[in-house]
ROLUM-152977 format. One record per residue (C-alpha): residue number from 1; x, y, z. Coordinates in steps of 0.25 Angstrom, whole numbers, plus 5000, padded with zeros to 4 digits. Layout:
ROLUM-152977
{resi NUM	c1 X	c2 Y	c3 Z}
...
This chain:
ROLUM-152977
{resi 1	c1 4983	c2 5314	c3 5169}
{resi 2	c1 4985	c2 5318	c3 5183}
{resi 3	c1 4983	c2 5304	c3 5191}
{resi 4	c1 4973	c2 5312	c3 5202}
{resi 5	c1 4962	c2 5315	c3 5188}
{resi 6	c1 4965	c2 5299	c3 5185}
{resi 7	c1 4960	c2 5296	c3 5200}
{resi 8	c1 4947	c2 5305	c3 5199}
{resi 9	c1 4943	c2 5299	c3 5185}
{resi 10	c1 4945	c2 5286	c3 5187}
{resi 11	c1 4944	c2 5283	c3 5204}
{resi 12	c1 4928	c2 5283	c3 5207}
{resi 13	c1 4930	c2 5285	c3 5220}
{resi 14	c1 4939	c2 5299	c3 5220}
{resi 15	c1 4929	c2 5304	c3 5211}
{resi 16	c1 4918	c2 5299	c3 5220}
{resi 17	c1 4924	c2 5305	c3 5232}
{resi 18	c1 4926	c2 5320	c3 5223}
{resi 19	c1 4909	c2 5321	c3 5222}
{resi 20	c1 4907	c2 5316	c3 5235}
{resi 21	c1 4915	c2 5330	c3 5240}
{resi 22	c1 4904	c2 5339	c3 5229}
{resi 23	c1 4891	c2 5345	c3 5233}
{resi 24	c1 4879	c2 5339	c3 5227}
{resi 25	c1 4875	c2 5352	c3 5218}
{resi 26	c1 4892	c2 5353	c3 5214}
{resi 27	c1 4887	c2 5337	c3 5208}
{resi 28	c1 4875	c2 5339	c3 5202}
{resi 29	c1 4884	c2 5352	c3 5194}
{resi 30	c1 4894	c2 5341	c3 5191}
{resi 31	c1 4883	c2 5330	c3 5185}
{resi 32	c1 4876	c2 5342	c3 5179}
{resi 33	c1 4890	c2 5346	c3 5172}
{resi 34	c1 4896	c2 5331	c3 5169}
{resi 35	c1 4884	c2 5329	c3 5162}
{resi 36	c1 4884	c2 5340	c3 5153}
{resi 37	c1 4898	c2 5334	c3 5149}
{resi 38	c1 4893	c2 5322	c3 5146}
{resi 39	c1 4883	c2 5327	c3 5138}
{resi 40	c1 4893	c2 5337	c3 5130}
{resi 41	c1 4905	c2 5325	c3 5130}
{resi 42	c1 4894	c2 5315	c3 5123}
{resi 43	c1 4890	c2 5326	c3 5112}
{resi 44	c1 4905	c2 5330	c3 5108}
{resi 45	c1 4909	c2 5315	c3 5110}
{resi 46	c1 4897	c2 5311	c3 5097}
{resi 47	c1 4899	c2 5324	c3 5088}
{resi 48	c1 4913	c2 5320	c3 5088}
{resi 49	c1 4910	c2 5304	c3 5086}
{resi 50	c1 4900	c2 5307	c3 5075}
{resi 51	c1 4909	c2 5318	c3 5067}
{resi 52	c1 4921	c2 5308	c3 5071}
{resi 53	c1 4914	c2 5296	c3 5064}
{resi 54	c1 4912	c2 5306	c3 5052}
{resi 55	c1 4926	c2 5309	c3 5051}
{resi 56	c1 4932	c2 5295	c3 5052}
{resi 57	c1 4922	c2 5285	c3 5045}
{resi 58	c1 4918	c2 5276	c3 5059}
{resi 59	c1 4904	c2 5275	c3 5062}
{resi 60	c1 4899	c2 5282	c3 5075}
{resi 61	c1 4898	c2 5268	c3 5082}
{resi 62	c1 4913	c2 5264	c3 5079}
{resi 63	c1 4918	c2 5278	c3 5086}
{resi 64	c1 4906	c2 5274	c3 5098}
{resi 65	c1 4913	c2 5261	c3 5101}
{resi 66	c1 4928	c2 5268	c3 5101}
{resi 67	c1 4929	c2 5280	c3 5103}
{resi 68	c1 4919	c2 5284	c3 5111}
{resi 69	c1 4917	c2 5272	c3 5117}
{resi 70	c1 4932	c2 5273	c3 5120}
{resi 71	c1 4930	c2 5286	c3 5126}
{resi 72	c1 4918	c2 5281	c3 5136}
{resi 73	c1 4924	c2 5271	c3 5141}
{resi 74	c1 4938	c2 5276	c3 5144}
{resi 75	c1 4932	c2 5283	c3 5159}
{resi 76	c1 4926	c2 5268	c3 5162}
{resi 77	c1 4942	c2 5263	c3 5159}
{resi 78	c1 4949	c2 5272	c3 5166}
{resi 79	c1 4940	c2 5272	c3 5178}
{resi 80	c1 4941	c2 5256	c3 5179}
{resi 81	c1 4957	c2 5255	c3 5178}
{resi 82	c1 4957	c2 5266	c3 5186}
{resi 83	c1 4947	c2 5257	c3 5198}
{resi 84	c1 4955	c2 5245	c3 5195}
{resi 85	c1 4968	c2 5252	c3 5199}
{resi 86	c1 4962	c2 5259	c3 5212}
{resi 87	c1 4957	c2 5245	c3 5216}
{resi 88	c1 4942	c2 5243	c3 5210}
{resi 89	c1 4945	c2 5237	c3 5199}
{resi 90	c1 4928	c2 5231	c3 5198}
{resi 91	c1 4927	c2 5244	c3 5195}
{resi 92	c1 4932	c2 5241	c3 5181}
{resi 93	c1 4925	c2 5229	c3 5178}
{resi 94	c1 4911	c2 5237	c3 5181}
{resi 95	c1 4915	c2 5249	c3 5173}
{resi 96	c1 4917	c2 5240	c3 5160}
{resi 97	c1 4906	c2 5229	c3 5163}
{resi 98	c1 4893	c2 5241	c3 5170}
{resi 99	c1 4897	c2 5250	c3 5157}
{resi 100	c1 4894	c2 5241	c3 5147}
{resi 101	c1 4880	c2 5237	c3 5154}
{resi 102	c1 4876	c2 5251	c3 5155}
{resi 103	c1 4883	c2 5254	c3 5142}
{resi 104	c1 4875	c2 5245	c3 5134}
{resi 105	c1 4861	c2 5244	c3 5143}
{resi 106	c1 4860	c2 5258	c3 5147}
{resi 107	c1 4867	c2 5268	c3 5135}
{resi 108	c1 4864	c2 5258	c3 5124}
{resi 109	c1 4851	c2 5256	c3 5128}
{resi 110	c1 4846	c2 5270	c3 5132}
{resi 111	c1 4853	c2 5274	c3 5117}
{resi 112	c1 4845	c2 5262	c3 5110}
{resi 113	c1 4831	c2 5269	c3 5117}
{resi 114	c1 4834	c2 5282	c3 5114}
{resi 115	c1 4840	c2 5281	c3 5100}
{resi 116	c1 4840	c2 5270	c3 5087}
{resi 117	c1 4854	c2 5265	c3 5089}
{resi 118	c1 4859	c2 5260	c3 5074}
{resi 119	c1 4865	c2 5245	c3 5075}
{resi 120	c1 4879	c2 5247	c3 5067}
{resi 121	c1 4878	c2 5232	c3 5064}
{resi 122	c1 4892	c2 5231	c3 5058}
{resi 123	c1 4899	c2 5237	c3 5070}
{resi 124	c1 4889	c2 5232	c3 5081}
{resi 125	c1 4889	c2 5217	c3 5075}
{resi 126	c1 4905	c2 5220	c3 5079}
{resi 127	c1 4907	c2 5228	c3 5091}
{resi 128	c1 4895	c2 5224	c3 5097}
{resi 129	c1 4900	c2 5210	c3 5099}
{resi 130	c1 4913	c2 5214	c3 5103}
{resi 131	c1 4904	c2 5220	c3 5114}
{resi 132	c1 4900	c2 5209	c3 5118}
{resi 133	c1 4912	c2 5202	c3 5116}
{resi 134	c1 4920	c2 5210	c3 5126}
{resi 135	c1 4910	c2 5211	c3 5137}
{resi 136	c1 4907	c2 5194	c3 5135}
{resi 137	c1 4923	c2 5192	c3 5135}
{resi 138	c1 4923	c2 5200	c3 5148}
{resi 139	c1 4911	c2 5190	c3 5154}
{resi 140	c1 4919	c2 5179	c3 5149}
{resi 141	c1 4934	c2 5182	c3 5156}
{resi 142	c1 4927	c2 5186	c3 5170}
{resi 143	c1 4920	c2 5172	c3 5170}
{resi 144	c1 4931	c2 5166	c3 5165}
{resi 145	c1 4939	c2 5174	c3 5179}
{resi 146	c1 4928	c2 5169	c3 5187}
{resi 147	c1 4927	c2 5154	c3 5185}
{resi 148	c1 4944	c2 5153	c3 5184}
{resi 149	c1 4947	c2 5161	c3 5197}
{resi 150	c1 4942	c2 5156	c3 5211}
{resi 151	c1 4945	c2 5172	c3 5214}
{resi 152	c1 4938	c2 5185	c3 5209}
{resi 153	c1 4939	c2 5184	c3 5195}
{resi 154	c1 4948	c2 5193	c3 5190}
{resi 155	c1 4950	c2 5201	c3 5176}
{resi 156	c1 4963	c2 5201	c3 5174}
{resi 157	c1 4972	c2 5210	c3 5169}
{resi 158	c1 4974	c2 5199	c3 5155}
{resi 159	c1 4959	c2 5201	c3 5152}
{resi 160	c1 4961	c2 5216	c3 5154}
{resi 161	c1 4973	c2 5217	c3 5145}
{resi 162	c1 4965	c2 5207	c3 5135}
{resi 163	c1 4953	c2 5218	c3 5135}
{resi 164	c1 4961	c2 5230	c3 5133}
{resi 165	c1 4966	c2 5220	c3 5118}
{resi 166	c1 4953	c2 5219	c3 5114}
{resi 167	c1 4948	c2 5232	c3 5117}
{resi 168	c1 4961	c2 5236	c3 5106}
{resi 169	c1 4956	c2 5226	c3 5095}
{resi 170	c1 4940	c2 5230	c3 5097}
{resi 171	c1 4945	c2 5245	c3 5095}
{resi 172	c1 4953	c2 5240	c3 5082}
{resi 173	c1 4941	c2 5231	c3 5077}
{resi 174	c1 4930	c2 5240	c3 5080}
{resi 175	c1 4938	c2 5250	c3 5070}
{resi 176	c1 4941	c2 5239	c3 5060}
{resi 177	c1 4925	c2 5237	c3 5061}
{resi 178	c1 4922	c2 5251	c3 5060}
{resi 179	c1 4932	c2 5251	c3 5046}
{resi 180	c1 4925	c2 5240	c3 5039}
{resi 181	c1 4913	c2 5244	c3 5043}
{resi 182	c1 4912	c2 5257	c3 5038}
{resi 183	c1 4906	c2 5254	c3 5025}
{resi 184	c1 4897	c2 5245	c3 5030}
{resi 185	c1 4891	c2 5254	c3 5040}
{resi 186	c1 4880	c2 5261	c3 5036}
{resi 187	c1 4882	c2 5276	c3 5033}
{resi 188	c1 4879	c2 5283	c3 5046}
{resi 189	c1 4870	c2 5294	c3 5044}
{resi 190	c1 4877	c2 5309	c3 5051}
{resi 191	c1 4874	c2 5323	c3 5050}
{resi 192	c1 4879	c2 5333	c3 5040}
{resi 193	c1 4887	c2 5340	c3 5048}
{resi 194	c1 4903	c2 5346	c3 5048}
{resi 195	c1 4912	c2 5336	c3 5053}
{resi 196	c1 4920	c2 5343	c3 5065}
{resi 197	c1 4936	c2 5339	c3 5063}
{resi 198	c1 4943	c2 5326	c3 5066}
{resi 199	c1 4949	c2 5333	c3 5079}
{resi 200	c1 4937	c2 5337	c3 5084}
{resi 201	c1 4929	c2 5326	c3 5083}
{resi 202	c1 4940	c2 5320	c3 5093}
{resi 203	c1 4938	c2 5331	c3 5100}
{resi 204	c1 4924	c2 5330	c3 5103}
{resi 205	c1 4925	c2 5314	c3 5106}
{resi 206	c1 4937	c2 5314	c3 5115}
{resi 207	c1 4931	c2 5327	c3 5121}
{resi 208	c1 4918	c2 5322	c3 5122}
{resi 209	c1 4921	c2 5308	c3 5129}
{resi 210	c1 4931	c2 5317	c3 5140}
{resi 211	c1 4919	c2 5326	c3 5143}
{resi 212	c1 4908	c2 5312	c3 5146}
{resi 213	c1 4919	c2 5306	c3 5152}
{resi 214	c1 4923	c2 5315	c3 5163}
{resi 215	c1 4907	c2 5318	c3 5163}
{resi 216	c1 4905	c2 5304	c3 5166}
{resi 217	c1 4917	c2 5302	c3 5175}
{resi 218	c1 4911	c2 5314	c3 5185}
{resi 219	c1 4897	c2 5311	c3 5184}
{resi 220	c1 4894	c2 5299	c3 5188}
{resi 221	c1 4902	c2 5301	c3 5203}
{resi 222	c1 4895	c2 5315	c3 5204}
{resi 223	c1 4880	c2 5308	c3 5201}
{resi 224	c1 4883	c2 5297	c3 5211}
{resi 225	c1 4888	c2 5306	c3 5222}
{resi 226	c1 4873	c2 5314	c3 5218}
{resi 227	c1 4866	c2 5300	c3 5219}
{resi 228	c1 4873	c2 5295	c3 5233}
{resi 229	c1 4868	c2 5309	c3 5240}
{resi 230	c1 4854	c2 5307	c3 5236}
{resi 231	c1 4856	c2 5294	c3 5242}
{resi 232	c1 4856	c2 5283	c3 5231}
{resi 233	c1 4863	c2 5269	c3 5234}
{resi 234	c1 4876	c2 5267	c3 5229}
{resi 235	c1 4873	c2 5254	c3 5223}
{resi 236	c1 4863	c2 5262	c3 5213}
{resi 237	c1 4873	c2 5271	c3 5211}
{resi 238	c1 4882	c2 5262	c3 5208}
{resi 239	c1 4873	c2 5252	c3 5199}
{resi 240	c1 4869	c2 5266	c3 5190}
{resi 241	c1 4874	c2 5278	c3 5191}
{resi 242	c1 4890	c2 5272	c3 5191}
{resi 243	c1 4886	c2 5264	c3 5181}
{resi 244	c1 4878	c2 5274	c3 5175}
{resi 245	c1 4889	c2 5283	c3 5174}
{resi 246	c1 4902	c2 5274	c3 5168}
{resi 247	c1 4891	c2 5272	c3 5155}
{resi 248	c1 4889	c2 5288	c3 5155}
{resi 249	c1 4898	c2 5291	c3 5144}
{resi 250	c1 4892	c2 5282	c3 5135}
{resi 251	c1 4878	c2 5286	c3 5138}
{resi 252	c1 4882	c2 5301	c3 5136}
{resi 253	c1 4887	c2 5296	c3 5122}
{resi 254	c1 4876	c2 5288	c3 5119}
{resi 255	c1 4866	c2 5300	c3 5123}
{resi 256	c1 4873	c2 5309	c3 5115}
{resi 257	c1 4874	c2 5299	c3 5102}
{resi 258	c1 4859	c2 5297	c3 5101}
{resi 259	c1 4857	c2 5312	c3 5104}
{resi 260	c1 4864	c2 5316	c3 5092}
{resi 261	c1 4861	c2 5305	c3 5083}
{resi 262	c1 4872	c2 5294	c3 5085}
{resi 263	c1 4869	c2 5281	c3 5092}
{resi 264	c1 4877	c2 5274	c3 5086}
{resi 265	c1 4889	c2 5280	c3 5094}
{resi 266	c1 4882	c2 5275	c3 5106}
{resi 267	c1 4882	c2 5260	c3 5101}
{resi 268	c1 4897	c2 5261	c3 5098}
{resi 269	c1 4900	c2 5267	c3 5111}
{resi 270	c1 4892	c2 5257	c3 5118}
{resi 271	c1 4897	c2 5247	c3 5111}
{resi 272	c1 4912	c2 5251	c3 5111}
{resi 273	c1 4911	c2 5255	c3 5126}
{resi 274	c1 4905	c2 5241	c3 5129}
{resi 275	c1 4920	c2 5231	c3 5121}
{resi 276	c1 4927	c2 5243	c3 5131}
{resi 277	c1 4922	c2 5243	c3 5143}
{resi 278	c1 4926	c2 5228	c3 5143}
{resi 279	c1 4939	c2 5229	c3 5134}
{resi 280	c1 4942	c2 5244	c3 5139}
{resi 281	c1 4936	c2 5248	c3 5153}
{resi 282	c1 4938	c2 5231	c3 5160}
{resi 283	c1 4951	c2 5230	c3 5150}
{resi 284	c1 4959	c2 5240	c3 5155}
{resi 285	c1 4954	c2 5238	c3 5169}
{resi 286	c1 4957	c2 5225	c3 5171}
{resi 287	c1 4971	c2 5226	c3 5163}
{resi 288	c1 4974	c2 5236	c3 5174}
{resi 289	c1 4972	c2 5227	c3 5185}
{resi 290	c1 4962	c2 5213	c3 5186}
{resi 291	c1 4948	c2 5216	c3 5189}
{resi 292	c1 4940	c2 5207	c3 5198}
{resi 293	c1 4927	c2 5203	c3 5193}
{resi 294	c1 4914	c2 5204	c3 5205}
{resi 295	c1 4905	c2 5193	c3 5205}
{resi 296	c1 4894	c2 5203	c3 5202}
{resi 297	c1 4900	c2 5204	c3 5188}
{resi 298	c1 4896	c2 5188	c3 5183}
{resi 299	c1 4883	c2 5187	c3 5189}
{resi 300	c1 4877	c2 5203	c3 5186}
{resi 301	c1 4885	c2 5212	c3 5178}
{resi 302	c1 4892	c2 5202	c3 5166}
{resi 303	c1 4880	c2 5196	c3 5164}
{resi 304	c1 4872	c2 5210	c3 5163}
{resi 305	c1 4882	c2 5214	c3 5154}
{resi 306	c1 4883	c2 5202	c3 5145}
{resi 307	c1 4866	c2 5203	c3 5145}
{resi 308	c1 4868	c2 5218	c3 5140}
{resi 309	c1 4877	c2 5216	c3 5127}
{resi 310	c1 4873	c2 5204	c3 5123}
{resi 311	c1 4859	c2 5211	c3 5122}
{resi 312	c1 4866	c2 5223	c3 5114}
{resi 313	c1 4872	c2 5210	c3 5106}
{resi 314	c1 4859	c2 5205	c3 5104}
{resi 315	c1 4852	c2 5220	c3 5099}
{resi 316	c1 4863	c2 5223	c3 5089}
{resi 317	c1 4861	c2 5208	c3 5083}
{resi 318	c1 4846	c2 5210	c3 5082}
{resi 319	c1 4845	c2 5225	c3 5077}
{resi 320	c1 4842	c2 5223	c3 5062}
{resi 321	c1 4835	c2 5236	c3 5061}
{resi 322	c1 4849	c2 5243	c3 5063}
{resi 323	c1 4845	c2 5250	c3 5077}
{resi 324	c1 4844	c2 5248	c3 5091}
{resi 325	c1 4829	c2 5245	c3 5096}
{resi 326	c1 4824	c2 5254	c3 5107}
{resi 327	c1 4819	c2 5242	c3 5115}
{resi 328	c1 4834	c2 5236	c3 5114}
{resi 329	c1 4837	c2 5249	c3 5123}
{resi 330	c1 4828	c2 5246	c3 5132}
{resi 331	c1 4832	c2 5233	c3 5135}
{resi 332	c1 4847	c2 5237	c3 5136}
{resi 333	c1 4843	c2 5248	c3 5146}
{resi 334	c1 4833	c2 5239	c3 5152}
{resi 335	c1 4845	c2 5227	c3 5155}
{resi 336	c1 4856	c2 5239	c3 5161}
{resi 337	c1 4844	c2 5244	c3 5170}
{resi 338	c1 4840	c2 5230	c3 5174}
{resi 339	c1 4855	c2 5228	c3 5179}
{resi 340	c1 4856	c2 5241	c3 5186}
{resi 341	c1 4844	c2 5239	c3 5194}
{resi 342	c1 4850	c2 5224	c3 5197}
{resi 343	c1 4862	c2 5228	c3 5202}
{resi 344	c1 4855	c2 5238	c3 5212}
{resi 345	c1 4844	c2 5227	c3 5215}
{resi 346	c1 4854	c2 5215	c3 5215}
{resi 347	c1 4865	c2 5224	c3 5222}
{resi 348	c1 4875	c2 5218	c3 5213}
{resi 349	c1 4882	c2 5229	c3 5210}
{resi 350	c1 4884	c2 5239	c3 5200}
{resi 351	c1 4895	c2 5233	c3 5189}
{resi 352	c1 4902	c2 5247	c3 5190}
{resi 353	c1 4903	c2 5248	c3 5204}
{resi 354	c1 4910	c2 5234	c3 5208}
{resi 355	c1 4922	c2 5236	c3 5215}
C-alpha cells in the first residue's frame, strides 16, 4: 500500500486538514454518502456472519467476538500505532480504553433497550471474564507503573509484546470454547433460507467491514469539521463526537444485527472488541513504542471503565431468565452518558483525545 494512503487513514491531522479545505454542502454530500456505506457494509457484513455460522457450525456470538470484532477493531489498531509512530502515542491508550466505555455503555446498552439480547451462558460465563480480565490486568500494570517510577508512568514495550501473546491464546481458546460448546448450546433458531457459497459469505464479511470501515474513517473528521463551523467547542467535540466515532463500526453492526433478527452478534462483537481493544488496539501500540500513561487516566477514565464491565460482569451473572433486561440498558447508557457529560463539566478530558 502506497505510504501517502497509509498517512491519510491513519494521521488524524492530514485527514483533518483535507475537510477543512471542502465546502460545507461538499461535506454534508460526504456524511450523507459515508453513511449509507455504513449502513450497506453493516447489512452485508450479518448476512454473511449468519450464512457463515450456518455453514461452519460456530454460533453467531463466537464469529461477533472474531471475526467481526477483528474487523472493527482493526481501523482503532492501525490508527493508534500509526499516532504512536508520528509522536502521540496517548492517542493509543484512549482509543483502546474510550472504545470499550462507549462500546459496552453506549452500543450494548442502546442494543439491550432496543432488543432482547439472549445470555449464551456457556460462551459469556468464558469470554465475558476474559473481558474483564484483560481490561483489569491493564488497570493493574499501569498502577503498578505509577507507584514504581518517580517519572510518567510508562507502558512499555514488554507489556505490549505480552498483550499481543494473549490476544493469540484468547483467539485460540475462544475457538477451543466454541468447539466444546457446540453441543451444549442451545439450537439457534434461523430462517429457511439458501445458504449463499462459502466464498461468498467471506465476500460479504470481509466486504462489508471495508465498506464501515472506510465509512467510519471519513465520517467522523467530515462531522467534526460540520460541528466546529456552526460553532461547537472542541472539547465537546472531543468528549462525543471523536469518541462517538472510533465506536461507530460497532454501532452500525450492532443496529443492523437487531434489525435483522441477530443480537447475539452484537454481544460477541462487544465482547470480542472489548479483550482487543486492550490486547490488540494498546498491544500493538505500545509493542511499537512505550506509551505514557496521563494522570487523568487513574483518577477518571480507568475507574469508569473498570465501573462499566464489572456492571456487564455483574448482568450476565444475574440473568437467569436467559436475556438481557431493558432497564440493564439503560443503566449501561446512563453510566457512558454520565461520563460524557463529566469530562465536559470536569474538563478532564476526552480519553480519546489525550495526547
Amino acid at each position: 500500500m502506497d505510504n501517502s494512503l497509509l498517512l491519510w487513514f491513519g494521521d488524524e491531522t492530514i485527514l483533518q486538514q483535507y475537510v477543512a479545505g471542502l465546502s460545507t454542502p461538499v461535506l454534508l454530500v460526504i456524511i450523507a454518502v459515508c453513511i449509507a456505506m455504513l449502513s450497506k457494509g453493516a447489512d452485508w457484513m450479518i448476512d454473511g456472519v449468519v450464512d457463515l455460522a450456518e455453514r461452519t457450525g460456530l454460533p453467531k456470538i463466537v464469529i461477533g467476538a472474531t471475526v467481526v470484532s477483528l474487523g472493527t477493531t482493526l481501523p482503532e489498531a492501525f490508527v493508534s500505532v500509526m499516532a504512536a509512530y508520528m509522536g502521540n502515542p496517548g492517542l493509543a491508550l484512549g482509543n483502546g480504553v474510550g472504545s470499550i466505555i462507549a462500546d459496552t455503555g453506549l452500543i450494548f446498552g442502546l442494543t439491550c433497550i432496543l432488543a432482547a439480547v439472549p445470555v449464551n451462558r456457556f460462551i459469556l460465563n468464558r469470554t465475558g471474564w476474559v473481558q474483564v480480565g484483560a481490561a483489569t490486568l491493564l488497570v493493574v500494570i499501569s498502577v503498578g507503573a505509577l507507584l514504581s517510577t518517580d517519572g510518567e508512568p510508562m507502558l512499555n514495550r514488554w507489556v505490549g509484546f505480552l498483550f499481543l501473546g494473549l490476544l493469540i491464546v484468547y483467539l485460540y481458546v475462544t475457538y477451543i470454547w466454541a468447539k466444546q460448546g457446540s453441543g451444549i448450546l442451545e439450537e439457534e433458531t434461523l430462517e429457511e433460507h439458501e445458504l449463499m457459497g462459502l466464498g461468498r459469505c467471506w465476500l460479504l464479511v470481509i466486504g462489508g467491514l471495508l465498506l464501515v470501515v472506510l465509512g467510519a474513517r471519513i465520517l467522523v473528521p467530515s462531522a467534526s469539521e460540520i460541528a466546529v463551523r456552526f460553532g461547537v467547542p472542541d472539547d465537546v467535540i472531543a468528549a462525543t463526537m471523536v469518541a462517538f466515532g472510533t465506536s461507530l463500526p460497532e454501532l452500525m453492526t450492532a443496529i443492523a444485527a437487531v434489525r435483522k433478527g441477530h443480537p447475539e452478534i452484537t454481544v460477541g462483537n462487544i465482547v470480542g472488541a472489548d479483550v482487543l481493544n486492550v490486547l490488540f488496539v494498546i498491544g500493538a501500540a505500545a509493542a511499537a513504542v512505550p506509551l505514557a500513561i496521563p494522570d487523568n487516566f487513574f483518577y477518571f477514565h480507568f475507574p469508569a471503565m473498570l465501573f462499566i464491565l464489572f456492571s456487564f460482569r455483574v448482568f450476565i451473572s444475574m440473568n437467569k431468565g436467559g436475556v438481557f433486561y431493558r432497564w440493564q440498558g439503560v443503566w449501561l447508557l446512563g453510566v457512558y452518558t454520565i461520563y460524557v457529560v463529566l469530562q465536559y463539566v470536569l474538563n478532564v478530558g476526552s480519553a480519546h483525545a489525550v495526547a
